[in-house]
PDB file of N, CA, C, O and CB in Angstrom:
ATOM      1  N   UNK A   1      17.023   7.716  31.053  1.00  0.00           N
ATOM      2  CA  UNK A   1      17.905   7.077  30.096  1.00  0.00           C
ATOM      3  C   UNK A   1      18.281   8.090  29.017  1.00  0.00           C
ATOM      4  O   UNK A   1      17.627   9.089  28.719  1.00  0.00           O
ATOM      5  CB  UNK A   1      17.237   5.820  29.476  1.00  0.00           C
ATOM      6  N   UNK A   2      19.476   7.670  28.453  1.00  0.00           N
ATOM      7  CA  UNK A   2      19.590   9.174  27.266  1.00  0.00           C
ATOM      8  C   UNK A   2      18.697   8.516  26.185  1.00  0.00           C
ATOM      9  O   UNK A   2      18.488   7.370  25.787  1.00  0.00           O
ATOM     10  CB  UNK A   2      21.541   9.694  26.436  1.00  0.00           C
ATOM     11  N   UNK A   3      18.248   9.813  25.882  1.00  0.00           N
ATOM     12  CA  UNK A   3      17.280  10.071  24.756  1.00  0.00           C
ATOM     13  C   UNK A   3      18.404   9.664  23.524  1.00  0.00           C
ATOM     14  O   UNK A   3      17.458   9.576  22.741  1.00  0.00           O
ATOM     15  CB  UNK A   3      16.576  11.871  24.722  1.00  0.00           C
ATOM     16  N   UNK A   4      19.286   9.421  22.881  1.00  0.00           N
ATOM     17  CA  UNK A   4      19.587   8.858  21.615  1.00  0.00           C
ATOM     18  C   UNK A   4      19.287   7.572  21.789  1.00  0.00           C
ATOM     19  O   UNK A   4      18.691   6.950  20.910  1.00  0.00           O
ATOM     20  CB  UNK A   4      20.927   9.043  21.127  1.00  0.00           C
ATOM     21  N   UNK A   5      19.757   6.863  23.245  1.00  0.00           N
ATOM     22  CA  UNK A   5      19.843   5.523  22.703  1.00  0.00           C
ATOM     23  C   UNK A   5      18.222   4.620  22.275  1.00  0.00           C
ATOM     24  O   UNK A   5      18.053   3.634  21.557  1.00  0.00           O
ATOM     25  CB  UNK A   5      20.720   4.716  23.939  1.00  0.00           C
ATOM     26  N   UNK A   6      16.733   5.864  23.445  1.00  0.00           N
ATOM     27  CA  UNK A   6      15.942   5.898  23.338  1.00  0.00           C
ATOM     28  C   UNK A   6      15.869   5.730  21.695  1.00  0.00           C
ATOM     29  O   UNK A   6      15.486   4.611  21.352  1.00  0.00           O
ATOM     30  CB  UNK A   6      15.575   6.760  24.087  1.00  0.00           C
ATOM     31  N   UNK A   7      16.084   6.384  20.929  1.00  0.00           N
ATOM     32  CA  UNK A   7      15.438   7.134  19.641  1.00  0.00           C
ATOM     33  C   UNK A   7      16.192   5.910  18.726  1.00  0.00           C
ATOM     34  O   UNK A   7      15.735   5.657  17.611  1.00  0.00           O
ATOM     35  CB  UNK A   7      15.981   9.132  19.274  1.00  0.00           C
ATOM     36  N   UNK A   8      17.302   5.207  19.219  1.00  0.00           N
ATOM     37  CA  UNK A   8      18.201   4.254  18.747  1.00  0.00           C
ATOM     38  C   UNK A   8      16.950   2.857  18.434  1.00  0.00           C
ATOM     39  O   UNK A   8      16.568   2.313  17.398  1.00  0.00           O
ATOM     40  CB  UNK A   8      19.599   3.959  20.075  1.00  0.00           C
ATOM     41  N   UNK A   9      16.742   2.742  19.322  1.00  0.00           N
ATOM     42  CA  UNK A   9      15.800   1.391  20.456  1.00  0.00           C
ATOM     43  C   UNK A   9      14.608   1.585  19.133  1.00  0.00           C
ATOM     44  O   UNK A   9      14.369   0.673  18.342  1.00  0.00           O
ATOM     45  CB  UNK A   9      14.997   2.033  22.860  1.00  0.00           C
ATOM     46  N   UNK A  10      13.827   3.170  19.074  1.00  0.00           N
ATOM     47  CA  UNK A  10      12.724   2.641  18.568  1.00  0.00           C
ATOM     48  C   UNK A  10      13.110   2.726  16.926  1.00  0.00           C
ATOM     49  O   UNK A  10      12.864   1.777  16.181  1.00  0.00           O
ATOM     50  CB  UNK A  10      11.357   3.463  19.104  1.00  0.00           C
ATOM     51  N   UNK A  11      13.520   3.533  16.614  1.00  0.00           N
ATOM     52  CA  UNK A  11      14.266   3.574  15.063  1.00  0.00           C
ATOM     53  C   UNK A  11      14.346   1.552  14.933  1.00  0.00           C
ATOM     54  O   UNK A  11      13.509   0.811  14.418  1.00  0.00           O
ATOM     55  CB  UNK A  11      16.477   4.707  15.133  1.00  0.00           C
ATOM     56  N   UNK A  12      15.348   1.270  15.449  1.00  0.00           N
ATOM     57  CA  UNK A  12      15.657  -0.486  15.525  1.00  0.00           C
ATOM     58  C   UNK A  12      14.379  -0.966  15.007  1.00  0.00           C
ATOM     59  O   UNK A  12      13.947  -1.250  13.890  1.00  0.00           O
ATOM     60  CB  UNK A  12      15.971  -1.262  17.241  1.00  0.00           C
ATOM     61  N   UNK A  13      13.887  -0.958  16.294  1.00  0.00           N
ATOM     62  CA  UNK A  13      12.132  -1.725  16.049  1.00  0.00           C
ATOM     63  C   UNK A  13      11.343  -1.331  15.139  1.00  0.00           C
ATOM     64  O   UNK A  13      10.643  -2.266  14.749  1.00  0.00           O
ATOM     65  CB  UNK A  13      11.100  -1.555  17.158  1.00  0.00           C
ATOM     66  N   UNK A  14      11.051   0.023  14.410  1.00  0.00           N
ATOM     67  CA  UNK A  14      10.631   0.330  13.390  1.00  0.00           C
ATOM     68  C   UNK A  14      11.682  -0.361  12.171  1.00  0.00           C
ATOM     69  O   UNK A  14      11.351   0.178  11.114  1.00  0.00           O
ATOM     70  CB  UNK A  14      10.452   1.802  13.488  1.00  0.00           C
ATOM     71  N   UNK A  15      12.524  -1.090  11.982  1.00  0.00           N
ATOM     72  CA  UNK A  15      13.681  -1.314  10.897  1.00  0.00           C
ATOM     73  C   UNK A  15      12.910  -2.742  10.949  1.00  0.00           C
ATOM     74  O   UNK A  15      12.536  -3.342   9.942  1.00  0.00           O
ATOM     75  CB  UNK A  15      15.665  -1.121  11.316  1.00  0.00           C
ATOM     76  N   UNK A  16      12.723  -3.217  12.360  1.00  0.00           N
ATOM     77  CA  UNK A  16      12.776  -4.949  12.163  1.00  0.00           C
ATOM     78  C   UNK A  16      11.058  -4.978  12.062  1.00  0.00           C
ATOM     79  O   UNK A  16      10.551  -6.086  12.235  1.00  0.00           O
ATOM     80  CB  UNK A  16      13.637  -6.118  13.841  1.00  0.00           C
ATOM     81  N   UNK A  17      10.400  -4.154  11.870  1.00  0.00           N
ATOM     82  CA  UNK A  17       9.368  -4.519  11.701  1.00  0.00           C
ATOM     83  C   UNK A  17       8.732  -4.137  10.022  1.00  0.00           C
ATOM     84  O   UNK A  17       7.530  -4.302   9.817  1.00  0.00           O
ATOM     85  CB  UNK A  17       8.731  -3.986  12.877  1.00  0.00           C
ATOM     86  N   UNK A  18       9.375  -3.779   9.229  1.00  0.00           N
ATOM     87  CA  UNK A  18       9.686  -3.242   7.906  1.00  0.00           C
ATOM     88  C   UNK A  18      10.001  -4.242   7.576  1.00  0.00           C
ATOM     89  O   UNK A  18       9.084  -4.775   6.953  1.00  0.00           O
ATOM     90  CB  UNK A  18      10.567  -2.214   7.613  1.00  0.00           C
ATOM     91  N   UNK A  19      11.043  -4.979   7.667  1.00  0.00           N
ATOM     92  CA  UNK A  19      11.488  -5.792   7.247  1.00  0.00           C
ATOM     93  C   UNK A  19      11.204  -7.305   7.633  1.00  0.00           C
ATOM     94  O   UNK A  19      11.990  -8.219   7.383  1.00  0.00           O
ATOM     95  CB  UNK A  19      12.447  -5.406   7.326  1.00  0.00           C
ATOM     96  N   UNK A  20      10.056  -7.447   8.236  1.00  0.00           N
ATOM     97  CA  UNK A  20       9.288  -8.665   8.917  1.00  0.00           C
ATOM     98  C   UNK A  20       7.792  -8.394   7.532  1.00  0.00           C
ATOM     99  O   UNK A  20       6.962  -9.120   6.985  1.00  0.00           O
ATOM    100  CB  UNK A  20       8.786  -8.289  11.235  1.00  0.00           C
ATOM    101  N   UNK A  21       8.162  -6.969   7.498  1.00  0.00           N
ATOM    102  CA  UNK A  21       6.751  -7.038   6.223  1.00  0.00           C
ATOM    103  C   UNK A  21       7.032  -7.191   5.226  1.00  0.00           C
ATOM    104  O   UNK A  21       6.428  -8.045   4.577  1.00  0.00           O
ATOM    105  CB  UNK A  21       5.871  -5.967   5.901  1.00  0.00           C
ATOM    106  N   UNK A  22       8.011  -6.485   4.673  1.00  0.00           N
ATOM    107  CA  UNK A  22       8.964  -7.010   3.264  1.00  0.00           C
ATOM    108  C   UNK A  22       9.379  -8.489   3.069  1.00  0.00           C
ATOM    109  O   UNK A  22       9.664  -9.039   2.005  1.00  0.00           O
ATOM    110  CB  UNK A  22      10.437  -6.276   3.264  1.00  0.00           C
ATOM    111  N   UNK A  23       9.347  -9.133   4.581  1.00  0.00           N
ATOM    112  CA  UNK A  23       9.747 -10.874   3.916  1.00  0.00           C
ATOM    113  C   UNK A  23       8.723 -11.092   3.582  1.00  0.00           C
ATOM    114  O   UNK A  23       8.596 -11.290   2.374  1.00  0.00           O
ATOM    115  CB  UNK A  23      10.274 -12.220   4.809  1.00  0.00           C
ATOM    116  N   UNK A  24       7.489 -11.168   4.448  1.00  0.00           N
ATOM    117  CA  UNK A  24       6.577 -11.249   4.252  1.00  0.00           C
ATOM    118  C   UNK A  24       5.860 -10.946   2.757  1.00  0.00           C
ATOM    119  O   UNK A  24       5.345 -11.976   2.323  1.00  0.00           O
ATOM    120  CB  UNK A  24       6.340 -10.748   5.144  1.00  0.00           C
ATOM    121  N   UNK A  25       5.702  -9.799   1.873  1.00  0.00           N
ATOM    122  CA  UNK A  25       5.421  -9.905   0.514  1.00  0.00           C
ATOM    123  C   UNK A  25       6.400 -10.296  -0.016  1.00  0.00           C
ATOM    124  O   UNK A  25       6.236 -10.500  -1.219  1.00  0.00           O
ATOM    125  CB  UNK A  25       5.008  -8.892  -0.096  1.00  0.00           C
ATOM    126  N   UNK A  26       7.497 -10.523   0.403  1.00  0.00           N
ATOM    127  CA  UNK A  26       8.493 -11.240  -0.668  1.00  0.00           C
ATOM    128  C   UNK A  26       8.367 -12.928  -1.061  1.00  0.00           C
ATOM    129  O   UNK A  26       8.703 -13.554  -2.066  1.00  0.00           O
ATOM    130  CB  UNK A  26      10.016 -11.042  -0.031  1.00  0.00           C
ATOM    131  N   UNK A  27       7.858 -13.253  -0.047  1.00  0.00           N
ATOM    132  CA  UNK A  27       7.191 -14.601   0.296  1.00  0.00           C
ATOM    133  C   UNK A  27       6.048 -14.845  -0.730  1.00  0.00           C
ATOM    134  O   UNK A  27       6.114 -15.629  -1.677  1.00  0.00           O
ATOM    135  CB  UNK A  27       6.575 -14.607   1.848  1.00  0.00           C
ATOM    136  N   UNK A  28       4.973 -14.042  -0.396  1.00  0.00           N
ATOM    137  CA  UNK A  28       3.677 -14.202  -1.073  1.00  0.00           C
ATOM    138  C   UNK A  28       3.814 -14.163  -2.028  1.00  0.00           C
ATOM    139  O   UNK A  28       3.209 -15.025  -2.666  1.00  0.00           O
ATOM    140  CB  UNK A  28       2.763 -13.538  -0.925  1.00  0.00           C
ATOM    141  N   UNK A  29       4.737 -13.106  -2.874  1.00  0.00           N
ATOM    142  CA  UNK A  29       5.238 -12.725  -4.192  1.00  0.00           C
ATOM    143  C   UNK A  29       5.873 -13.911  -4.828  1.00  0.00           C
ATOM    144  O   UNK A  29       5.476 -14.210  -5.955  1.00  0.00           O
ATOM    145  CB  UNK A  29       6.232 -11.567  -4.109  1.00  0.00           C
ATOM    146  N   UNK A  30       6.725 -14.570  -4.316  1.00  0.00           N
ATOM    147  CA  UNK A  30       7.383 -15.956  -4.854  1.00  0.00           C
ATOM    148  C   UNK A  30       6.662 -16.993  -5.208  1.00  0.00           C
ATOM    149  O   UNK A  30       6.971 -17.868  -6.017  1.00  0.00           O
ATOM    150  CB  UNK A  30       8.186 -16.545  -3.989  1.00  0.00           C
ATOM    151  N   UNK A  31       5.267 -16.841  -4.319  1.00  0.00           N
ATOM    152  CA  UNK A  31       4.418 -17.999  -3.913  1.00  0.00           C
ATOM    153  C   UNK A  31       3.477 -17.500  -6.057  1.00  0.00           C
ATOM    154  O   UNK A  31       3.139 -18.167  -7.035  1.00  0.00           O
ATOM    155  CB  UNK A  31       3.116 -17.643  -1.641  1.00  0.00           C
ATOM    156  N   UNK A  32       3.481 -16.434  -5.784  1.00  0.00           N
ATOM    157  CA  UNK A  32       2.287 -16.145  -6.990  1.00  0.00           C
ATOM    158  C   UNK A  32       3.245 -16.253  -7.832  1.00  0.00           C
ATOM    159  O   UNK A  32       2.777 -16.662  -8.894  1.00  0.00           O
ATOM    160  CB  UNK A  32       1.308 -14.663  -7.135  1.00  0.00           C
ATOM    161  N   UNK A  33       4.518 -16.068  -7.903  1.00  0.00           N
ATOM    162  CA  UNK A  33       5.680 -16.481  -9.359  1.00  0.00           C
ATOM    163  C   UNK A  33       5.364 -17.672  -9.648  1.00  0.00           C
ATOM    164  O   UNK A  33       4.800 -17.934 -10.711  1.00  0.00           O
ATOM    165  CB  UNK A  33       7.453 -16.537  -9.147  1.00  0.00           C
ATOM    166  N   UNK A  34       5.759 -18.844  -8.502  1.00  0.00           N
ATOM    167  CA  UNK A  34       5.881 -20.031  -8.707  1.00  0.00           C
ATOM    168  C   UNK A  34       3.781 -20.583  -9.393  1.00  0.00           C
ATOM    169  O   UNK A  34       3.584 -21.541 -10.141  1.00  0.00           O
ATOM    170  CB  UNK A  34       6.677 -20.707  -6.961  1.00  0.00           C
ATOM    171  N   UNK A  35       2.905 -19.876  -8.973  1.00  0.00           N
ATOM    172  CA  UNK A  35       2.040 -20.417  -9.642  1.00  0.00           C
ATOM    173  C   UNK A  35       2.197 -20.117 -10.805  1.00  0.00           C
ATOM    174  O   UNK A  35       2.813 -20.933 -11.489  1.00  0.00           O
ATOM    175  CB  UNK A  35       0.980 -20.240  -9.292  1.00  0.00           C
ATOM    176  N   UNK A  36       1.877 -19.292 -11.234  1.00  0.00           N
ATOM    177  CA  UNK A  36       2.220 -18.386 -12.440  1.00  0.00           C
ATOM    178  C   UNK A  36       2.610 -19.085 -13.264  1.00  0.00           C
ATOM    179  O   UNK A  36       1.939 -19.725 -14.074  1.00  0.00           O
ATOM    180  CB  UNK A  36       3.131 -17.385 -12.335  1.00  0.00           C
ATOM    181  N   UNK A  37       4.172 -19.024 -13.103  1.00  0.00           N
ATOM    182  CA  UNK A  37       4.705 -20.558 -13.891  1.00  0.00           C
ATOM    183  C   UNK A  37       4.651 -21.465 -14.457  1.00  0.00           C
ATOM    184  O   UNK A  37       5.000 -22.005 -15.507  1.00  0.00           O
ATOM    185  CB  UNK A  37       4.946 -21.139 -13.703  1.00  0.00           C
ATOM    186  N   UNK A  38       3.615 -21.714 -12.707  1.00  0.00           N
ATOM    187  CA  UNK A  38       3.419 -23.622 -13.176  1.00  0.00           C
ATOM    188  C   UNK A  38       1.903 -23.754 -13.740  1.00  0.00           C
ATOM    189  O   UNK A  38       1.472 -24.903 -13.843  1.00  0.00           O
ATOM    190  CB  UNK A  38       3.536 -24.984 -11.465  1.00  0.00           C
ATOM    191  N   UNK A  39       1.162 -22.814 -14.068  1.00  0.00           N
ATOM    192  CA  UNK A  39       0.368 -22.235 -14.952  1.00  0.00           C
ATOM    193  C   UNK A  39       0.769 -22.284 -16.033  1.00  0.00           C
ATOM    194  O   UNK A  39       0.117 -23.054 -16.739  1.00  0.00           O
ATOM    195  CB  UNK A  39       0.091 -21.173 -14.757  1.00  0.00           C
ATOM    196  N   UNK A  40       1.295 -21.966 -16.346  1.00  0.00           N
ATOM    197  CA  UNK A  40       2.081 -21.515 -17.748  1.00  0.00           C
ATOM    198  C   UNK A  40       2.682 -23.149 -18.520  1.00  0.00           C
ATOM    199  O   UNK A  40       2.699 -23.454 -19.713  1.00  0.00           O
ATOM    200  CB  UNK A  40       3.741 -20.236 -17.221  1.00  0.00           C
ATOM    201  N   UNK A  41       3.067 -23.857 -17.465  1.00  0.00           N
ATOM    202  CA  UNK A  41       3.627 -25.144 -17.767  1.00  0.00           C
ATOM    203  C   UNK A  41       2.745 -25.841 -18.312  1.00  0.00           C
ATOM    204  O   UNK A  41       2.759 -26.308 -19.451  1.00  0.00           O
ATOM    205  CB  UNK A  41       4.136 -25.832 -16.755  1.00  0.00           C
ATOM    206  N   UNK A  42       1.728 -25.955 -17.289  1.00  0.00           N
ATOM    207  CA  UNK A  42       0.581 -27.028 -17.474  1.00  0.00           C
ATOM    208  C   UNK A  42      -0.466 -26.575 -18.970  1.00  0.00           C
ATOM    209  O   UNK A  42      -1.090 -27.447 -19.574  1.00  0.00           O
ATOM    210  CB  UNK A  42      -0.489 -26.995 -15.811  1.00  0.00           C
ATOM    211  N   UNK A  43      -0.486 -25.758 -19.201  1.00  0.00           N
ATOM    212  CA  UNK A  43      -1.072 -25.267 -19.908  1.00  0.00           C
ATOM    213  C   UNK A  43      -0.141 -25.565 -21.815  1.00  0.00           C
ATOM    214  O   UNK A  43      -0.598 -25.913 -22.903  1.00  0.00           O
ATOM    215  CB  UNK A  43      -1.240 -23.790 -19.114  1.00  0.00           C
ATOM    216  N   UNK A  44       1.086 -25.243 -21.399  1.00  0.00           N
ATOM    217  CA  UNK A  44       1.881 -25.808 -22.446  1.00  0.00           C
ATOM    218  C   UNK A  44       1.791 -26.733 -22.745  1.00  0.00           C
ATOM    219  O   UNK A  44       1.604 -26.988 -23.935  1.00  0.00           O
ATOM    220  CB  UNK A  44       2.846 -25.822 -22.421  1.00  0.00           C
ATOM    221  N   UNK A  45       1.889 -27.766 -21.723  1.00  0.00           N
ATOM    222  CA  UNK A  45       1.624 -29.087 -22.273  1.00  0.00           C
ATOM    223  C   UNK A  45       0.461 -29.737 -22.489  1.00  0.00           C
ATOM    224  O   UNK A  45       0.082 -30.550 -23.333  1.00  0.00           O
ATOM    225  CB  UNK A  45       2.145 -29.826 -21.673  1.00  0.00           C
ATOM    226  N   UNK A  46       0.103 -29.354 -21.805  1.00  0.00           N
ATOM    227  CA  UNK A  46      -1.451 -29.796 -22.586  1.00  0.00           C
ATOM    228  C   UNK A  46      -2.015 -29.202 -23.711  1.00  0.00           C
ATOM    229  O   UNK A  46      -3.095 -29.607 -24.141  1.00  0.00           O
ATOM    230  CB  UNK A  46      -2.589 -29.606 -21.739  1.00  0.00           C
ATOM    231  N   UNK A  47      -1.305 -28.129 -24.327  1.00  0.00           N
ATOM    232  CA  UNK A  47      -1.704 -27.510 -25.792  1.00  0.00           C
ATOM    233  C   UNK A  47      -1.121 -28.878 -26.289  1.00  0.00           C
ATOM    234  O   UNK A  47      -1.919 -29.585 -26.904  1.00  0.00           O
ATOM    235  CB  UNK A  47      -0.900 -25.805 -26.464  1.00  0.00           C
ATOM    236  N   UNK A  48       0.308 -29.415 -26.095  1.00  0.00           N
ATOM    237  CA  UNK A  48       0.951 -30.105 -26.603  1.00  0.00           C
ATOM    238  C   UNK A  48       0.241 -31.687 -27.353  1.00  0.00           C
ATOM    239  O   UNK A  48       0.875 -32.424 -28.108  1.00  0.00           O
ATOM    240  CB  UNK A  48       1.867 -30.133 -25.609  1.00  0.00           C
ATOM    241  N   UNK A  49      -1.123 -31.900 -26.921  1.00  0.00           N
ATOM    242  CA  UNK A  49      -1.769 -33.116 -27.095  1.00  0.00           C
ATOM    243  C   UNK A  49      -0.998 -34.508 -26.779  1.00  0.00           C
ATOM    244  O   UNK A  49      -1.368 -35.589 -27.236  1.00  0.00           O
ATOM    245  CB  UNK A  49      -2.188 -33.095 -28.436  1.00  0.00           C
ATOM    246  N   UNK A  50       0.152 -34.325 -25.913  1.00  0.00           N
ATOM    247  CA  UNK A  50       0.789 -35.399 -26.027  1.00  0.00           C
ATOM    248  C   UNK A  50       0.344 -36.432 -24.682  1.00  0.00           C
ATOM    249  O   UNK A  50       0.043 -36.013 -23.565  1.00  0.00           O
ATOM    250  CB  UNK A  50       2.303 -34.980 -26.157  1.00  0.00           C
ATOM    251  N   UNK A  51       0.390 -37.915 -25.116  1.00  0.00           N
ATOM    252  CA  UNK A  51       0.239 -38.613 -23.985  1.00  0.00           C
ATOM    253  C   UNK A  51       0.870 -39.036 -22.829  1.00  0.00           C
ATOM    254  O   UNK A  51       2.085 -38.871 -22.938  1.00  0.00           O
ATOM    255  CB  UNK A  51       0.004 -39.299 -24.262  1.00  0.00           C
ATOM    256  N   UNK A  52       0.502 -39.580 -21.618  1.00  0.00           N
ATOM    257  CA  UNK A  52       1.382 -38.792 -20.056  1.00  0.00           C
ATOM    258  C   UNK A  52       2.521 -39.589 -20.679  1.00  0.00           C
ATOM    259  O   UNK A  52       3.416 -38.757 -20.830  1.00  0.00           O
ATOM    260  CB  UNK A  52       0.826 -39.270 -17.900  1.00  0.00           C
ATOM    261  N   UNK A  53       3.005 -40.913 -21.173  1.00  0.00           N
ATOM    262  CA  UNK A  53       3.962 -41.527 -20.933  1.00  0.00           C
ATOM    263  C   UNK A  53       5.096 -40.887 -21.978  1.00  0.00           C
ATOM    264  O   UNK A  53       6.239 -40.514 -21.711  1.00  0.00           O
ATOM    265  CB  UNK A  53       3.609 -42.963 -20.993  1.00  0.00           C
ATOM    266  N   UNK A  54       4.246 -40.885 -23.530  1.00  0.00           N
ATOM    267  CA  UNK A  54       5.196 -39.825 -24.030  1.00  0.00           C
ATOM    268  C   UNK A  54       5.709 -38.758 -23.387  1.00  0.00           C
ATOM    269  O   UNK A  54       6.929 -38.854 -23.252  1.00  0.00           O
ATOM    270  CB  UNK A  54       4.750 -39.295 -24.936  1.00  0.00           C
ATOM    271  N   UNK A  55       5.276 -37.863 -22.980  1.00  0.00           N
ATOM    272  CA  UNK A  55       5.762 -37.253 -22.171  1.00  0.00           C
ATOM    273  C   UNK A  55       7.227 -37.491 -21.032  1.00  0.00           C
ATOM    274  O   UNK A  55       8.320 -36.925 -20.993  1.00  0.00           O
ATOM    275  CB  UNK A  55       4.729 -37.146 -21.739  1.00  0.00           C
ATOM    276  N   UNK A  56       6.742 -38.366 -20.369  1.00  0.00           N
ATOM    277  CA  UNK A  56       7.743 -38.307 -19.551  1.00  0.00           C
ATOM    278  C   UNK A  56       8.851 -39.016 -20.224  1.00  0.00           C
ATOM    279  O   UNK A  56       9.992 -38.741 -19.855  1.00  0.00           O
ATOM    280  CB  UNK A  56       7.397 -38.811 -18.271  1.00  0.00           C
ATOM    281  N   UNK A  57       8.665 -39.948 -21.223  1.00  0.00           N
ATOM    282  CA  UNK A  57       9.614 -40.138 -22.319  1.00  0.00           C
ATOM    283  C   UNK A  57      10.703 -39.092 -22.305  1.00  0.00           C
ATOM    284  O   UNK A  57      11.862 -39.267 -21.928  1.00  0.00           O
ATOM    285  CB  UNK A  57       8.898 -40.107 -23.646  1.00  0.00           C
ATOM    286  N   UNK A  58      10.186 -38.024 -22.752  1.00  0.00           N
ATOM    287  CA  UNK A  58      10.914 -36.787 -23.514  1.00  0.00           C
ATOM    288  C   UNK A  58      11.109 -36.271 -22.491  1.00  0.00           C
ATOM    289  O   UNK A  58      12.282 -35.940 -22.669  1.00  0.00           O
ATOM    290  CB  UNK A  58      10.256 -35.842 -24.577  1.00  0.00           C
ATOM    291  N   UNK A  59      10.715 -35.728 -20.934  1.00  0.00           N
ATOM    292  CA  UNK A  59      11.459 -35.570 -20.138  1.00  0.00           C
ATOM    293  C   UNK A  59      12.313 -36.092 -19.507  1.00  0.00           C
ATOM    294  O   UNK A  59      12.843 -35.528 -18.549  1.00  0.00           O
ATOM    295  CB  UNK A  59      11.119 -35.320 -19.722  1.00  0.00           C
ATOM    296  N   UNK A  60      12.809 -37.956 -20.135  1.00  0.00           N
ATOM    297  CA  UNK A  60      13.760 -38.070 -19.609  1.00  0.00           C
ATOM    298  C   UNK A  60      14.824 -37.789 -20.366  1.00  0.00           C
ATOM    299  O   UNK A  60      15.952 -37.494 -19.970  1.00  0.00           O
ATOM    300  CB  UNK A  60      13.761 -39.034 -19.128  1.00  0.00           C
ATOM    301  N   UNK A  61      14.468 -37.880 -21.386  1.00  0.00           N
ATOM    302  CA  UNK A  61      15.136 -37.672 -22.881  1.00  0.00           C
ATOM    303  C   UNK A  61      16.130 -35.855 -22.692  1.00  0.00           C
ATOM    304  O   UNK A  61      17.292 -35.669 -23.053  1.00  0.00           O
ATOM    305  CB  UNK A  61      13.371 -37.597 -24.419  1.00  0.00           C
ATOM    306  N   UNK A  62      15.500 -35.140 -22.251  1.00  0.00           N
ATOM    307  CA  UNK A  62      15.881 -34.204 -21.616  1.00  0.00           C
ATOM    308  C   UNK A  62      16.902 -33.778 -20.529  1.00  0.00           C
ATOM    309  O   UNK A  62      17.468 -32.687 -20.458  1.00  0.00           O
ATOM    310  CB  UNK A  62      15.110 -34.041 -21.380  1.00  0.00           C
ATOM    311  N   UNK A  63      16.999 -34.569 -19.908  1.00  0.00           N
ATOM    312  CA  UNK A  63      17.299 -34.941 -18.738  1.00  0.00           C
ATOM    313  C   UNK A  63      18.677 -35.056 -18.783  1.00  0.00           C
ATOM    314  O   UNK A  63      19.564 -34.712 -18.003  1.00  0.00           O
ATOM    315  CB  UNK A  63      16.637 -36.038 -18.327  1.00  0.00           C
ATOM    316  N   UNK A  64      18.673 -35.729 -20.090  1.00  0.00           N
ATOM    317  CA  UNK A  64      20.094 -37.003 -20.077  1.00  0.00           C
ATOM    318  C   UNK A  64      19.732 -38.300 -19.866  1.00  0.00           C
ATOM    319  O   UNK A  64      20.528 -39.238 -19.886  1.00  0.00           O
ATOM    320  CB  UNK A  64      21.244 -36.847 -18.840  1.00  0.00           C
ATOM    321  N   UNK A  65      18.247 -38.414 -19.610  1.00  0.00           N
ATOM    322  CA  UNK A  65      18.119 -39.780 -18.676  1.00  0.00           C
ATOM    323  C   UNK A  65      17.845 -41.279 -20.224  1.00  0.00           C
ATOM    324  O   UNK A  65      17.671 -40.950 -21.397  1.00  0.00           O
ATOM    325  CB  UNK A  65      16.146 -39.479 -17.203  1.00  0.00           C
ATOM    326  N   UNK A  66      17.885 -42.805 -19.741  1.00  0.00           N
ATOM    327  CA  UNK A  66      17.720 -43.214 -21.068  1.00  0.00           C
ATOM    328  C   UNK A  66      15.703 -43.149 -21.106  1.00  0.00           C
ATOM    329  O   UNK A  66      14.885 -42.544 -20.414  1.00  0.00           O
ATOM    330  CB  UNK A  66      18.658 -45.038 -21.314  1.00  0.00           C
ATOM    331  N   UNK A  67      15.593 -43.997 -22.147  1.00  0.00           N
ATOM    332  CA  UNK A  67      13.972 -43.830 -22.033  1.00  0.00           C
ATOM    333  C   UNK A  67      13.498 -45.402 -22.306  1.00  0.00           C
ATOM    334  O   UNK A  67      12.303 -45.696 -22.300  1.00  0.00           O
ATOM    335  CB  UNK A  67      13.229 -42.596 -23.351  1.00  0.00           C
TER     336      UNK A  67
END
């Protein structure tokens, strides 16, 4: 077989397998944002001392929603 398309073939497979690892931490990486976050959330509000219903009060209040 000619040797470029050879060198074509494995170049390819070295590309899609780079990039099967890069989704891959891009994934995991999103996964530790989104805790992170919602770390960050929970923690806010509960500095906040406020009670659950107040709460969701003011998130509807937020919202646009009525309360």
């Amino acid at each position: 077989m000619n040797p470029r398309i050879e060198k074509l073939r494995a170049e390819l497979e070295k590309t899609k397998e780079r990039i099967a690892r890069n989704q891959s931490q891009q994934r995991e990486l999103e996964r530790q944002l989104v805790e992170a976050e919602n770390a960050d959330i929970i923690a806010a509000v509960r500095s906040m001392d406020v009670l659950p219903e107040d709460l969701a009060a003011l998130i509807k209040t937020i919202q646009g929603g009525q309360v």
